[in-house]
RODO-2510 file (C-alpha; in nm, 4 decimals, decimal comma):
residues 378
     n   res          X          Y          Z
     1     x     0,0000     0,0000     0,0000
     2     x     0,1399     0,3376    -0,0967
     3     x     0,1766     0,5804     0,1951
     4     x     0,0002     0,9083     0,1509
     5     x     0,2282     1,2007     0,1084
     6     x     0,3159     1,4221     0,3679
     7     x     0,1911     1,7723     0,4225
     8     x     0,3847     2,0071     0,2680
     9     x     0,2889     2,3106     0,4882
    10     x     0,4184     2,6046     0,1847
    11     x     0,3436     3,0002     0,2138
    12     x     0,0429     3,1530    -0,0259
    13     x     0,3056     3,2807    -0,2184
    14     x     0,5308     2,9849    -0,3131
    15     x     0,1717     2,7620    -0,3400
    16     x     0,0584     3,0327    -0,5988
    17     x     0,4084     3,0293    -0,7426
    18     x     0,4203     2,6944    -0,7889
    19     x     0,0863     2,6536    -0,9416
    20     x     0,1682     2,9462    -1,1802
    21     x     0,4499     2,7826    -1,3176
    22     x     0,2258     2,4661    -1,4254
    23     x    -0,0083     2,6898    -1,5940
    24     x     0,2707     2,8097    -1,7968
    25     x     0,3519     2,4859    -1,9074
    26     x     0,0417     2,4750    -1,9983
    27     x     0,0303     2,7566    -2,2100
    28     x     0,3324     2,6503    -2,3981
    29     x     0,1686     2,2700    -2,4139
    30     x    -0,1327     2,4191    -2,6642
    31     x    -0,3738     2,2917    -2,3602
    32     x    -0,4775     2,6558    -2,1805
    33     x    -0,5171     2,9987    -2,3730
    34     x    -0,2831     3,2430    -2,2999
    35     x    -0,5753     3,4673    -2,2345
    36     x    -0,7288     3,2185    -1,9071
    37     x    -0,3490     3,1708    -1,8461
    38     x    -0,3564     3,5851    -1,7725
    39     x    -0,6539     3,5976    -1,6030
    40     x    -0,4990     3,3415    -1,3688
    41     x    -0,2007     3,5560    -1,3121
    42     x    -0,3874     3,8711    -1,2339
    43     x    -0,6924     3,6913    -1,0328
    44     x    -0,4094     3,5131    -0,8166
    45     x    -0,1878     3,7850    -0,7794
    46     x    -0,4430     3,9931    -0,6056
    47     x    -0,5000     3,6435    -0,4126
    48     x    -0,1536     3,6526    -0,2259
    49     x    -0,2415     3,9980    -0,1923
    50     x    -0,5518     3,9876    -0,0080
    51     x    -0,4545     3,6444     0,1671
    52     x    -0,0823     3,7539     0,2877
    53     x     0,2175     3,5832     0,1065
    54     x     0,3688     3,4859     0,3899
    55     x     0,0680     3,2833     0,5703
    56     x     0,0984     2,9161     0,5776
    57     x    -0,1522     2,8014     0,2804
    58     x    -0,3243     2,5403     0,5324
    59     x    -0,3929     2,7526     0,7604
    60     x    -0,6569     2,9146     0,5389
    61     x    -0,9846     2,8598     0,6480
    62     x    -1,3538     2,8498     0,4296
    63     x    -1,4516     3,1637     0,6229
    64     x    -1,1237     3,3372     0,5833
    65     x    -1,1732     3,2790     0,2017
    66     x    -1,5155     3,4063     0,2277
    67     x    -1,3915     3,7087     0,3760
    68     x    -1,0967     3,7350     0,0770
    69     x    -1,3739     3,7293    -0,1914
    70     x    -1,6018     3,9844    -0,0144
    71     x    -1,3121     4,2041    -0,0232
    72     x    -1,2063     4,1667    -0,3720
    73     x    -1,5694     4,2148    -0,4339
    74     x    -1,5697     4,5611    -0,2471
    75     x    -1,2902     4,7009    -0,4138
    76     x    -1,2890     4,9849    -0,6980
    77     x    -1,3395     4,8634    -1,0769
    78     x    -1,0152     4,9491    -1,1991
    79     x    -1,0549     4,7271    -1,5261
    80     x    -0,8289     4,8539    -1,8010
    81     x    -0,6024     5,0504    -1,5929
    82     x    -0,4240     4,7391    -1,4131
    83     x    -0,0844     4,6066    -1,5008
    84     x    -0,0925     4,4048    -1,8780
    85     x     0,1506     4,1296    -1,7220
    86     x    -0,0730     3,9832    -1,4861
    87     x    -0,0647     4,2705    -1,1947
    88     x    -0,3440     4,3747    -0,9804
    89     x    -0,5437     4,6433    -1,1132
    90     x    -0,5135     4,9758    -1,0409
    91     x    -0,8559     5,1758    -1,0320
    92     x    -0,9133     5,5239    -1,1623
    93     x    -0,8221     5,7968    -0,9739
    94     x    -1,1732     5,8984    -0,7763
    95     x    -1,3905     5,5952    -0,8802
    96     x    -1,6392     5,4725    -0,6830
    97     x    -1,7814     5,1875    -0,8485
    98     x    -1,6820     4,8258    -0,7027
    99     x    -1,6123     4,5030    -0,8723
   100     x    -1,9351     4,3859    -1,0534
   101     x    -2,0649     4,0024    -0,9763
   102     x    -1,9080     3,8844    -1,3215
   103     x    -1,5278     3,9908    -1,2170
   104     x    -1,5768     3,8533    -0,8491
   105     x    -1,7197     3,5220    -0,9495
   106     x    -1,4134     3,4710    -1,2195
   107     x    -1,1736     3,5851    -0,8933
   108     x    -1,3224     3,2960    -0,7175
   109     x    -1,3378     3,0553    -0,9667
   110     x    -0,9421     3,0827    -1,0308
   111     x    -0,9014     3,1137    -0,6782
   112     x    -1,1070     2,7109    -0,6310
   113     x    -0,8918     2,5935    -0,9609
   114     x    -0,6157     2,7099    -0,7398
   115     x    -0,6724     2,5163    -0,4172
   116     x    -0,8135     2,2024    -0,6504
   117     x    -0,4386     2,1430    -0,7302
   118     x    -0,3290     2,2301    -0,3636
   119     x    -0,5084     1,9732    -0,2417
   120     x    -0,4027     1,7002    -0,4848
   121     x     0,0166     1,8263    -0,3952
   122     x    -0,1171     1,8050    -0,0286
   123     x    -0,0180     2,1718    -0,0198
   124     x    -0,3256     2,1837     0,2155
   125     x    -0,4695     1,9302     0,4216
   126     x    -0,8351     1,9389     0,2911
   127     x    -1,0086     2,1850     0,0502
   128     x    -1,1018     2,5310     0,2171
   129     x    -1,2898     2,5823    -0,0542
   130     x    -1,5730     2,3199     0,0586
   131     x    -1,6106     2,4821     0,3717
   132     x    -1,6937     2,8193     0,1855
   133     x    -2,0648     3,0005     0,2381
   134     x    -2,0307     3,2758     0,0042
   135     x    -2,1250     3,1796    -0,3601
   136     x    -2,1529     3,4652    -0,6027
   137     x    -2,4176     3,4211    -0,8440
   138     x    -2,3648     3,4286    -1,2430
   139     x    -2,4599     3,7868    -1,3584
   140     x    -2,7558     3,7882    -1,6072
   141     x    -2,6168     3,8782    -1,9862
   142     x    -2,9196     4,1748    -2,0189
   143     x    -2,6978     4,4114    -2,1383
   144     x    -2,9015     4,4900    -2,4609
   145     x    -2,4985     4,6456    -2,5556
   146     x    -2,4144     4,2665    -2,5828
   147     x    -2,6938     4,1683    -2,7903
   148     x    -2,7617     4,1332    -3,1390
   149     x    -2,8222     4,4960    -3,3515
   150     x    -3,0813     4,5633    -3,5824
   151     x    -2,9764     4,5066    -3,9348
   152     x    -2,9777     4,8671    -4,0271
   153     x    -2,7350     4,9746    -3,7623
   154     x    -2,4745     4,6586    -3,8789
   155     x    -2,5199     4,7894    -4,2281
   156     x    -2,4469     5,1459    -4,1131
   157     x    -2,1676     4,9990    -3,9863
   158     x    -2,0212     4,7990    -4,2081
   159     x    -2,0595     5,0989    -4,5015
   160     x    -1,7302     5,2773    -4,3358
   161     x    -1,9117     5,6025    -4,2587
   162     x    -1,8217     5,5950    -3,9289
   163     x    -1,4953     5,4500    -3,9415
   164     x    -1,1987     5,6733    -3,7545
   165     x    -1,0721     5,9435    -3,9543
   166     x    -0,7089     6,0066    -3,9906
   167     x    -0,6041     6,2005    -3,6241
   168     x    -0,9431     6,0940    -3,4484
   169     x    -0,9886     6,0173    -3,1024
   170     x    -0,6154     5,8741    -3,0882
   171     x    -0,3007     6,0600    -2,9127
   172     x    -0,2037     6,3939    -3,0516
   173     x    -0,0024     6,4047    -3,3903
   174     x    -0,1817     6,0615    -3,5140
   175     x    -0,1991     6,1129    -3,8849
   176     x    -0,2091     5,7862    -3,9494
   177     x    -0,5870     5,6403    -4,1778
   178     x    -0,7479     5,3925    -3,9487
   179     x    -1,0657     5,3689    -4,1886
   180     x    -0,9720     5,0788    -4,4030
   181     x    -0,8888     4,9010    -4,0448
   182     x    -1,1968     4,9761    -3,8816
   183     x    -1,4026     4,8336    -4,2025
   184     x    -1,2163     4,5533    -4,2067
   185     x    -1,2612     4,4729    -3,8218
   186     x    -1,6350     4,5370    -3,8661
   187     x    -1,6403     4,3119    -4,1521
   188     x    -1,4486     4,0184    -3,9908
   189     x    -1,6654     4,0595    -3,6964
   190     x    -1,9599     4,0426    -3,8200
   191     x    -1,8991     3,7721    -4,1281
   192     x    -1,7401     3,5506    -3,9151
   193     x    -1,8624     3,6040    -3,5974
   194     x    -1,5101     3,5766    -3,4082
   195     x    -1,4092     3,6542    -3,0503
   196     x    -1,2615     4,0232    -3,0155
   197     x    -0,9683     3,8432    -2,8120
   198     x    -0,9904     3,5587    -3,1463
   199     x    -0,9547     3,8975    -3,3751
   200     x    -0,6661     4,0318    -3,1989
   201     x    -0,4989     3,7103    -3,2037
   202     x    -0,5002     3,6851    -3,5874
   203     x    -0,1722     3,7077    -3,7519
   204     x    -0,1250     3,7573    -4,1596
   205     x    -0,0020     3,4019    -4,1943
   206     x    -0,3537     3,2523    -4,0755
   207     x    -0,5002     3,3249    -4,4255
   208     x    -0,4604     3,0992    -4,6714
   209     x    -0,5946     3,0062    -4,9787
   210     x    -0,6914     2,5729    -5,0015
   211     x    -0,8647     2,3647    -5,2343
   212     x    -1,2027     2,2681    -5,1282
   213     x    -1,3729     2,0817    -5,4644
   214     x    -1,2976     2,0160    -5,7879
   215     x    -1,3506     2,3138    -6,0477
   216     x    -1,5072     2,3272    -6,3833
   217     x    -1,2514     2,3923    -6,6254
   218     x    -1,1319     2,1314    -6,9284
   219     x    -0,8003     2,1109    -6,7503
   220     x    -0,9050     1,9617    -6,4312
   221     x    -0,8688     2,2926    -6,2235
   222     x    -0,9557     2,2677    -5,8708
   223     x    -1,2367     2,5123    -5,6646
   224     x    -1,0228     2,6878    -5,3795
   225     x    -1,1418     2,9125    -5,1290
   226     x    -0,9701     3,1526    -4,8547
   227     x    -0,9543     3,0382    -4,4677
   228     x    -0,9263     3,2293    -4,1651
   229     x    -0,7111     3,0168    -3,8874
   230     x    -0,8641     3,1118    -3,5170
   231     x    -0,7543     3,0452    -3,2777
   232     x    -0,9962     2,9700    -3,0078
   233     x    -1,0872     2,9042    -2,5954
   234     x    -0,8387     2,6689    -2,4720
   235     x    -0,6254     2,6883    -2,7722
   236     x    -0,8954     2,5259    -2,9952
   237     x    -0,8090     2,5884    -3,3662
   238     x    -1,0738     2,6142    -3,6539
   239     x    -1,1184     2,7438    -4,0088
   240     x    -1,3387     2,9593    -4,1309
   241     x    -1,4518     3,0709    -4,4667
   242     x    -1,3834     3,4562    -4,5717
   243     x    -1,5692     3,5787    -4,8173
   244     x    -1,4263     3,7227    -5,2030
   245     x    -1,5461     4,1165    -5,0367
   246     x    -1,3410     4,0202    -4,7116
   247     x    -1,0030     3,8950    -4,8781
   248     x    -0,9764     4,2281    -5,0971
   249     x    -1,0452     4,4122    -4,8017
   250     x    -0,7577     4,2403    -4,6517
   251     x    -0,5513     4,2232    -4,9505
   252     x    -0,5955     4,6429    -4,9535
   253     x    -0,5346     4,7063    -4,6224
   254     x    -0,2217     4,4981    -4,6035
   255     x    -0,0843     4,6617    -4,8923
   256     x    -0,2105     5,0496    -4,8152
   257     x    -0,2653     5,1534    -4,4764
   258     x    -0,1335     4,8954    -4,2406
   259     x     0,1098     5,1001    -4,0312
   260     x     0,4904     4,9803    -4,0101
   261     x     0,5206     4,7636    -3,7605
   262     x     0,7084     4,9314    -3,3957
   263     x     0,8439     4,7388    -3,0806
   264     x     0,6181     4,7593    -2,7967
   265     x     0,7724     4,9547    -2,4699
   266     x     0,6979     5,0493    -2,1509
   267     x     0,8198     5,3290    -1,8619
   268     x     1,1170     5,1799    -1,6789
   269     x     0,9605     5,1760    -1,3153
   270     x     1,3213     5,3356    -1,1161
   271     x     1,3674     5,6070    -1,4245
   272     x     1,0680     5,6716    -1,5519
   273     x     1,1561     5,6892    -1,8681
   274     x     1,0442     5,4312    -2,1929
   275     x     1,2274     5,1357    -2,2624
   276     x     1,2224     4,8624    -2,5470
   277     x     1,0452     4,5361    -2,3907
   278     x     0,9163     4,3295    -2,6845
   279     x     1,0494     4,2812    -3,0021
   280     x     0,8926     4,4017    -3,3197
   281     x     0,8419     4,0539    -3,4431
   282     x     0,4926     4,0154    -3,2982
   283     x     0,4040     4,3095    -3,4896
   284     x     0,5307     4,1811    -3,7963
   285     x     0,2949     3,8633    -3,7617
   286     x    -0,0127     4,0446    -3,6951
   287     x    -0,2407     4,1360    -3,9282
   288     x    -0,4458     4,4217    -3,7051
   289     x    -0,2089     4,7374    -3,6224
   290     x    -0,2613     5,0009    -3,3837
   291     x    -0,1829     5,3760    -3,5836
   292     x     0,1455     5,2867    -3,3507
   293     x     0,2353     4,9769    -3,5173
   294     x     0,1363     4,7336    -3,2602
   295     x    -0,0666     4,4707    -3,2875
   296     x    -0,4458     4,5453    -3,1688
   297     x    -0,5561     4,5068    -2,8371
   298     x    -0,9251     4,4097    -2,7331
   299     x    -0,9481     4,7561    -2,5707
   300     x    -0,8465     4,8800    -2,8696
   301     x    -1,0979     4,7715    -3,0969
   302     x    -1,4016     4,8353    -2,7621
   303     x    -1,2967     5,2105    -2,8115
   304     x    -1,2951     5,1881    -3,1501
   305     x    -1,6775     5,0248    -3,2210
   306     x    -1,7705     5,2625    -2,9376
   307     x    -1,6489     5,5533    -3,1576
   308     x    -1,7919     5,4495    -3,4480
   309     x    -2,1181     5,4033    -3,2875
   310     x    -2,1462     5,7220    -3,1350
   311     x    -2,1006     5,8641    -3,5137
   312     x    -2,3722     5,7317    -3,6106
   313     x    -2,7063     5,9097    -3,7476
   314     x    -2,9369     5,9640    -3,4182
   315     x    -3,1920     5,7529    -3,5201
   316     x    -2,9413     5,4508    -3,5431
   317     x    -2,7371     5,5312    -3,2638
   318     x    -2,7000     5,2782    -2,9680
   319     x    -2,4649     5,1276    -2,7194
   320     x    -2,2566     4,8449    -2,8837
   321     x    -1,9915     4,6133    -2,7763
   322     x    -1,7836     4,3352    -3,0043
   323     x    -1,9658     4,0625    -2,8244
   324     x    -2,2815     4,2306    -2,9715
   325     x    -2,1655     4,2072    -3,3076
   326     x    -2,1153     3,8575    -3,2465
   327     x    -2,4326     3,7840    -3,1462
   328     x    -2,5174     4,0172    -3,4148
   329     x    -2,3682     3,7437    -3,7022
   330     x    -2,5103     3,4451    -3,5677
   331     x    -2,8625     3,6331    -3,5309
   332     x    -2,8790     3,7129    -3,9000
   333     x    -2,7512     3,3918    -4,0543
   334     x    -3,0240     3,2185    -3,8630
   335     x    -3,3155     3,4342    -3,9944
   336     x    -3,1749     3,3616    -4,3501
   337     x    -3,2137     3,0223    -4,3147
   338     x    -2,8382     2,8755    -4,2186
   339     x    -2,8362     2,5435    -3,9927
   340     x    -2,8018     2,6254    -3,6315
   341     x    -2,5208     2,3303    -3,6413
   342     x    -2,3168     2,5387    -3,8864
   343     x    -2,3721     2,8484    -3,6889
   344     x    -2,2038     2,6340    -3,4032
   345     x    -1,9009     2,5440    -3,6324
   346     x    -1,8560     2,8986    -3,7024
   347     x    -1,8691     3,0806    -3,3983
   348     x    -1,6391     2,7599    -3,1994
   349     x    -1,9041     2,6493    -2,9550
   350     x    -1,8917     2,3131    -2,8452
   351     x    -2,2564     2,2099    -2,8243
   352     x    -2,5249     2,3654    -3,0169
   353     x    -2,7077     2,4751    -2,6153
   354     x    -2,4527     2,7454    -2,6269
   355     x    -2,5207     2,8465    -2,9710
   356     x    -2,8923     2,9151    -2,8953
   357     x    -2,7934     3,1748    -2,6804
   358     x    -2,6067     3,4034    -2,9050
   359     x    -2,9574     3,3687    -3,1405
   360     x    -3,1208     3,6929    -3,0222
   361     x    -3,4897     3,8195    -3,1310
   362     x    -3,4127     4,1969    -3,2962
   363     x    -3,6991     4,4565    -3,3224
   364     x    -3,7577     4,4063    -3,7302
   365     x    -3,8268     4,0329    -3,6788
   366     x    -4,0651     4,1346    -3,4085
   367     x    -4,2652     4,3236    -3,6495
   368     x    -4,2172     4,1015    -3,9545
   369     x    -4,3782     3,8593    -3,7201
   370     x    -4,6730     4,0520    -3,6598
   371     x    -4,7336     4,1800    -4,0332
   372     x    -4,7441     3,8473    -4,0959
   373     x    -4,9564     3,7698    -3,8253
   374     x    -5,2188     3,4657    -3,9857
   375     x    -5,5191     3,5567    -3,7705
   376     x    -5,4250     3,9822    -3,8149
   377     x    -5,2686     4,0373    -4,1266
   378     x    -5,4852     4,1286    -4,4494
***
């Protein structure tokens, strides 16, 4: 009979340490995104934090971890302003608004992944996390921003109207033409249907051209049609279809307005003043460019459908996030008839449940629906 291990009675911060380093094995294994892998970092970080890194990991108790979740909970929303590289988050300057039940139940989700493997490495005697009382509810997705638009106001948007002009609502002395971009993001987002963090991710070399049929000609040509690699939740990779409109857009922007590619850098935190981190090489792989020549960020392109939705005529004019135009392209290729199983393919779900949420009711179908009414209409 094998002997149980011993106790291994670590600090918070070597535990977290520890565990940190098998997530980035993960990473590098093609089994975790390096997106979860961050949120990790960042949720955990602010775990030793709020926990101590010195206390004795066992000594943890389900109340105690209650209380470490209540205060994460309270604290101010400083999303966007926190450290890229997995820090904690530093709020605005004067905000008042806490942490919403959708960052506070992720914080405690990473925090029970967390003390899962502790308790297999017998970093802790038994799970804390069983003894825990407070259990924060999933938030309700009613934010009409993060549902499906009505088909004029995706047209409006997809016709470049509103895309940035050159100098707009960037840092002083941008001259560089984001228009072609911002069509092209609108376009892939709303074709395709693709994660904002999926259409950040996409680098120049994930389009290719492959056969797909045999073709018509004498000579025994073969049909071929242009692929978009994503890259997916948990590293998942699929393929999907761009359409002829979509590749020239690419094609032109590639060739006319994407900016030259610049190393990213940050302030030096003694001096104070900017220093090279990263290479330009990730640059040179993407295909989306800031007017800075880095490759876009999800923030980025938030601000940037924001800003283009706030240009819009009055009558069309609503909130509007990326996820909404995702919901937006599964929406409308359902009304026209495309198999919800295809829509599943597209989008990367794994069962067709999940699918069915992103299928929202819009306003026009709502009165199609009633003009057609058989006991009303005529």
């Amino acid at each position: 009979m094998v002997a149980a291990r011993e106790l291994d009675r670590v600090t918070v911060r070597v535990a977290v340490d520890r565990y940190l380093d098998g997530v980035a094995r993960a990473v590098a294994g093609h089994s975790l995104a390096a997106t979860t892998a961050a949120n990790y970092r960042r949720d955990l970080a602010e775990f030793v934090e709020l926990a101590g890194p010195e206390t004795v990991l066992d000594d943890i108790t389900g109340a105690q971890l209650d209380d470490i979740v209540l205060a994460y909970g309270a604290r101010p929303d400083g999303r966007f302003r926190g450290n890229r590289d997995g820090g904690s988050a530093v709020p605005a300057p004067g905000s008042t608004k806490t942490r919403g039940a959708g960052a506070t139940r992720r914080f405690q989700s990473s925090v029970s992944r967390f003390f899962e493997r502790a308790t297999r490495e017998r970093w802790v005697e038994a799970n804390p996390v069983l003894d825990a009382e407070v259990r924060v509810k999933r938030p309700r997705t009613s934010d009409p921003a993060r549902k499906a638009v009505p088909t004029p106001v995706a047209k409006a948007l997809l016709d470049g109207t509103t895309a940035t002009p050159p100098g707009a609502a960037t840092k002083p002395g941008a001259d560089r033409d984001l228009g072609p971009r911002d069509e092209l993001i609108f376009r892939l987002l709303l074709e395709t249907g693709i994660r904002v963090s999926e259409l950040c991710g996409i680098d120049q070399a994930d389009i290719e051209e492959r056969i797909v049929g045999e073709g018509s000609g004498a000579d025994g040509d073969y049909a071929t049609q242009t692929w978009l690699r994503v890259l997916g939740k948990g590293s998942k990779e699929r393929w999907v279809p761009l359409s002829p409109g979509t590749v020239a857009m690419v094609d032109a922007y590639v060739a006319g307005s994407r900016p030259t590619p610049q190393p990213r850098t940050v302030k030096d935190p003694e001096t104070g003043e900017r220093v090279v981190t990263v290479g330009v090489e990730d640059a040179e792989r993407a295909l989306l460019l800031t007017w800075r020549g880095l490759r876009i960020r999800p923030r980025d392109v938030q601000l940037m459908v924001k800003r283009s939705c706030d240009a819009l005529p009055p009558r069309l004019r609503r909130r509007v996030t990326p996820h909404g135009l995702r919901h937006t392209a599964a929406t409308v290729l359902v009304h026209h008839g495309v198999p919800v199983n295809v829509i599943k393919d597209l989008l990367g779900h794994a069962s067709i449940a999940t699918t069915d949420v992103y299928l929202d009711t819009v306003a026009e179908e709502l009165v199609a629906a009633v003009n057609r009414h058989p006991l009303t209409s005529g």
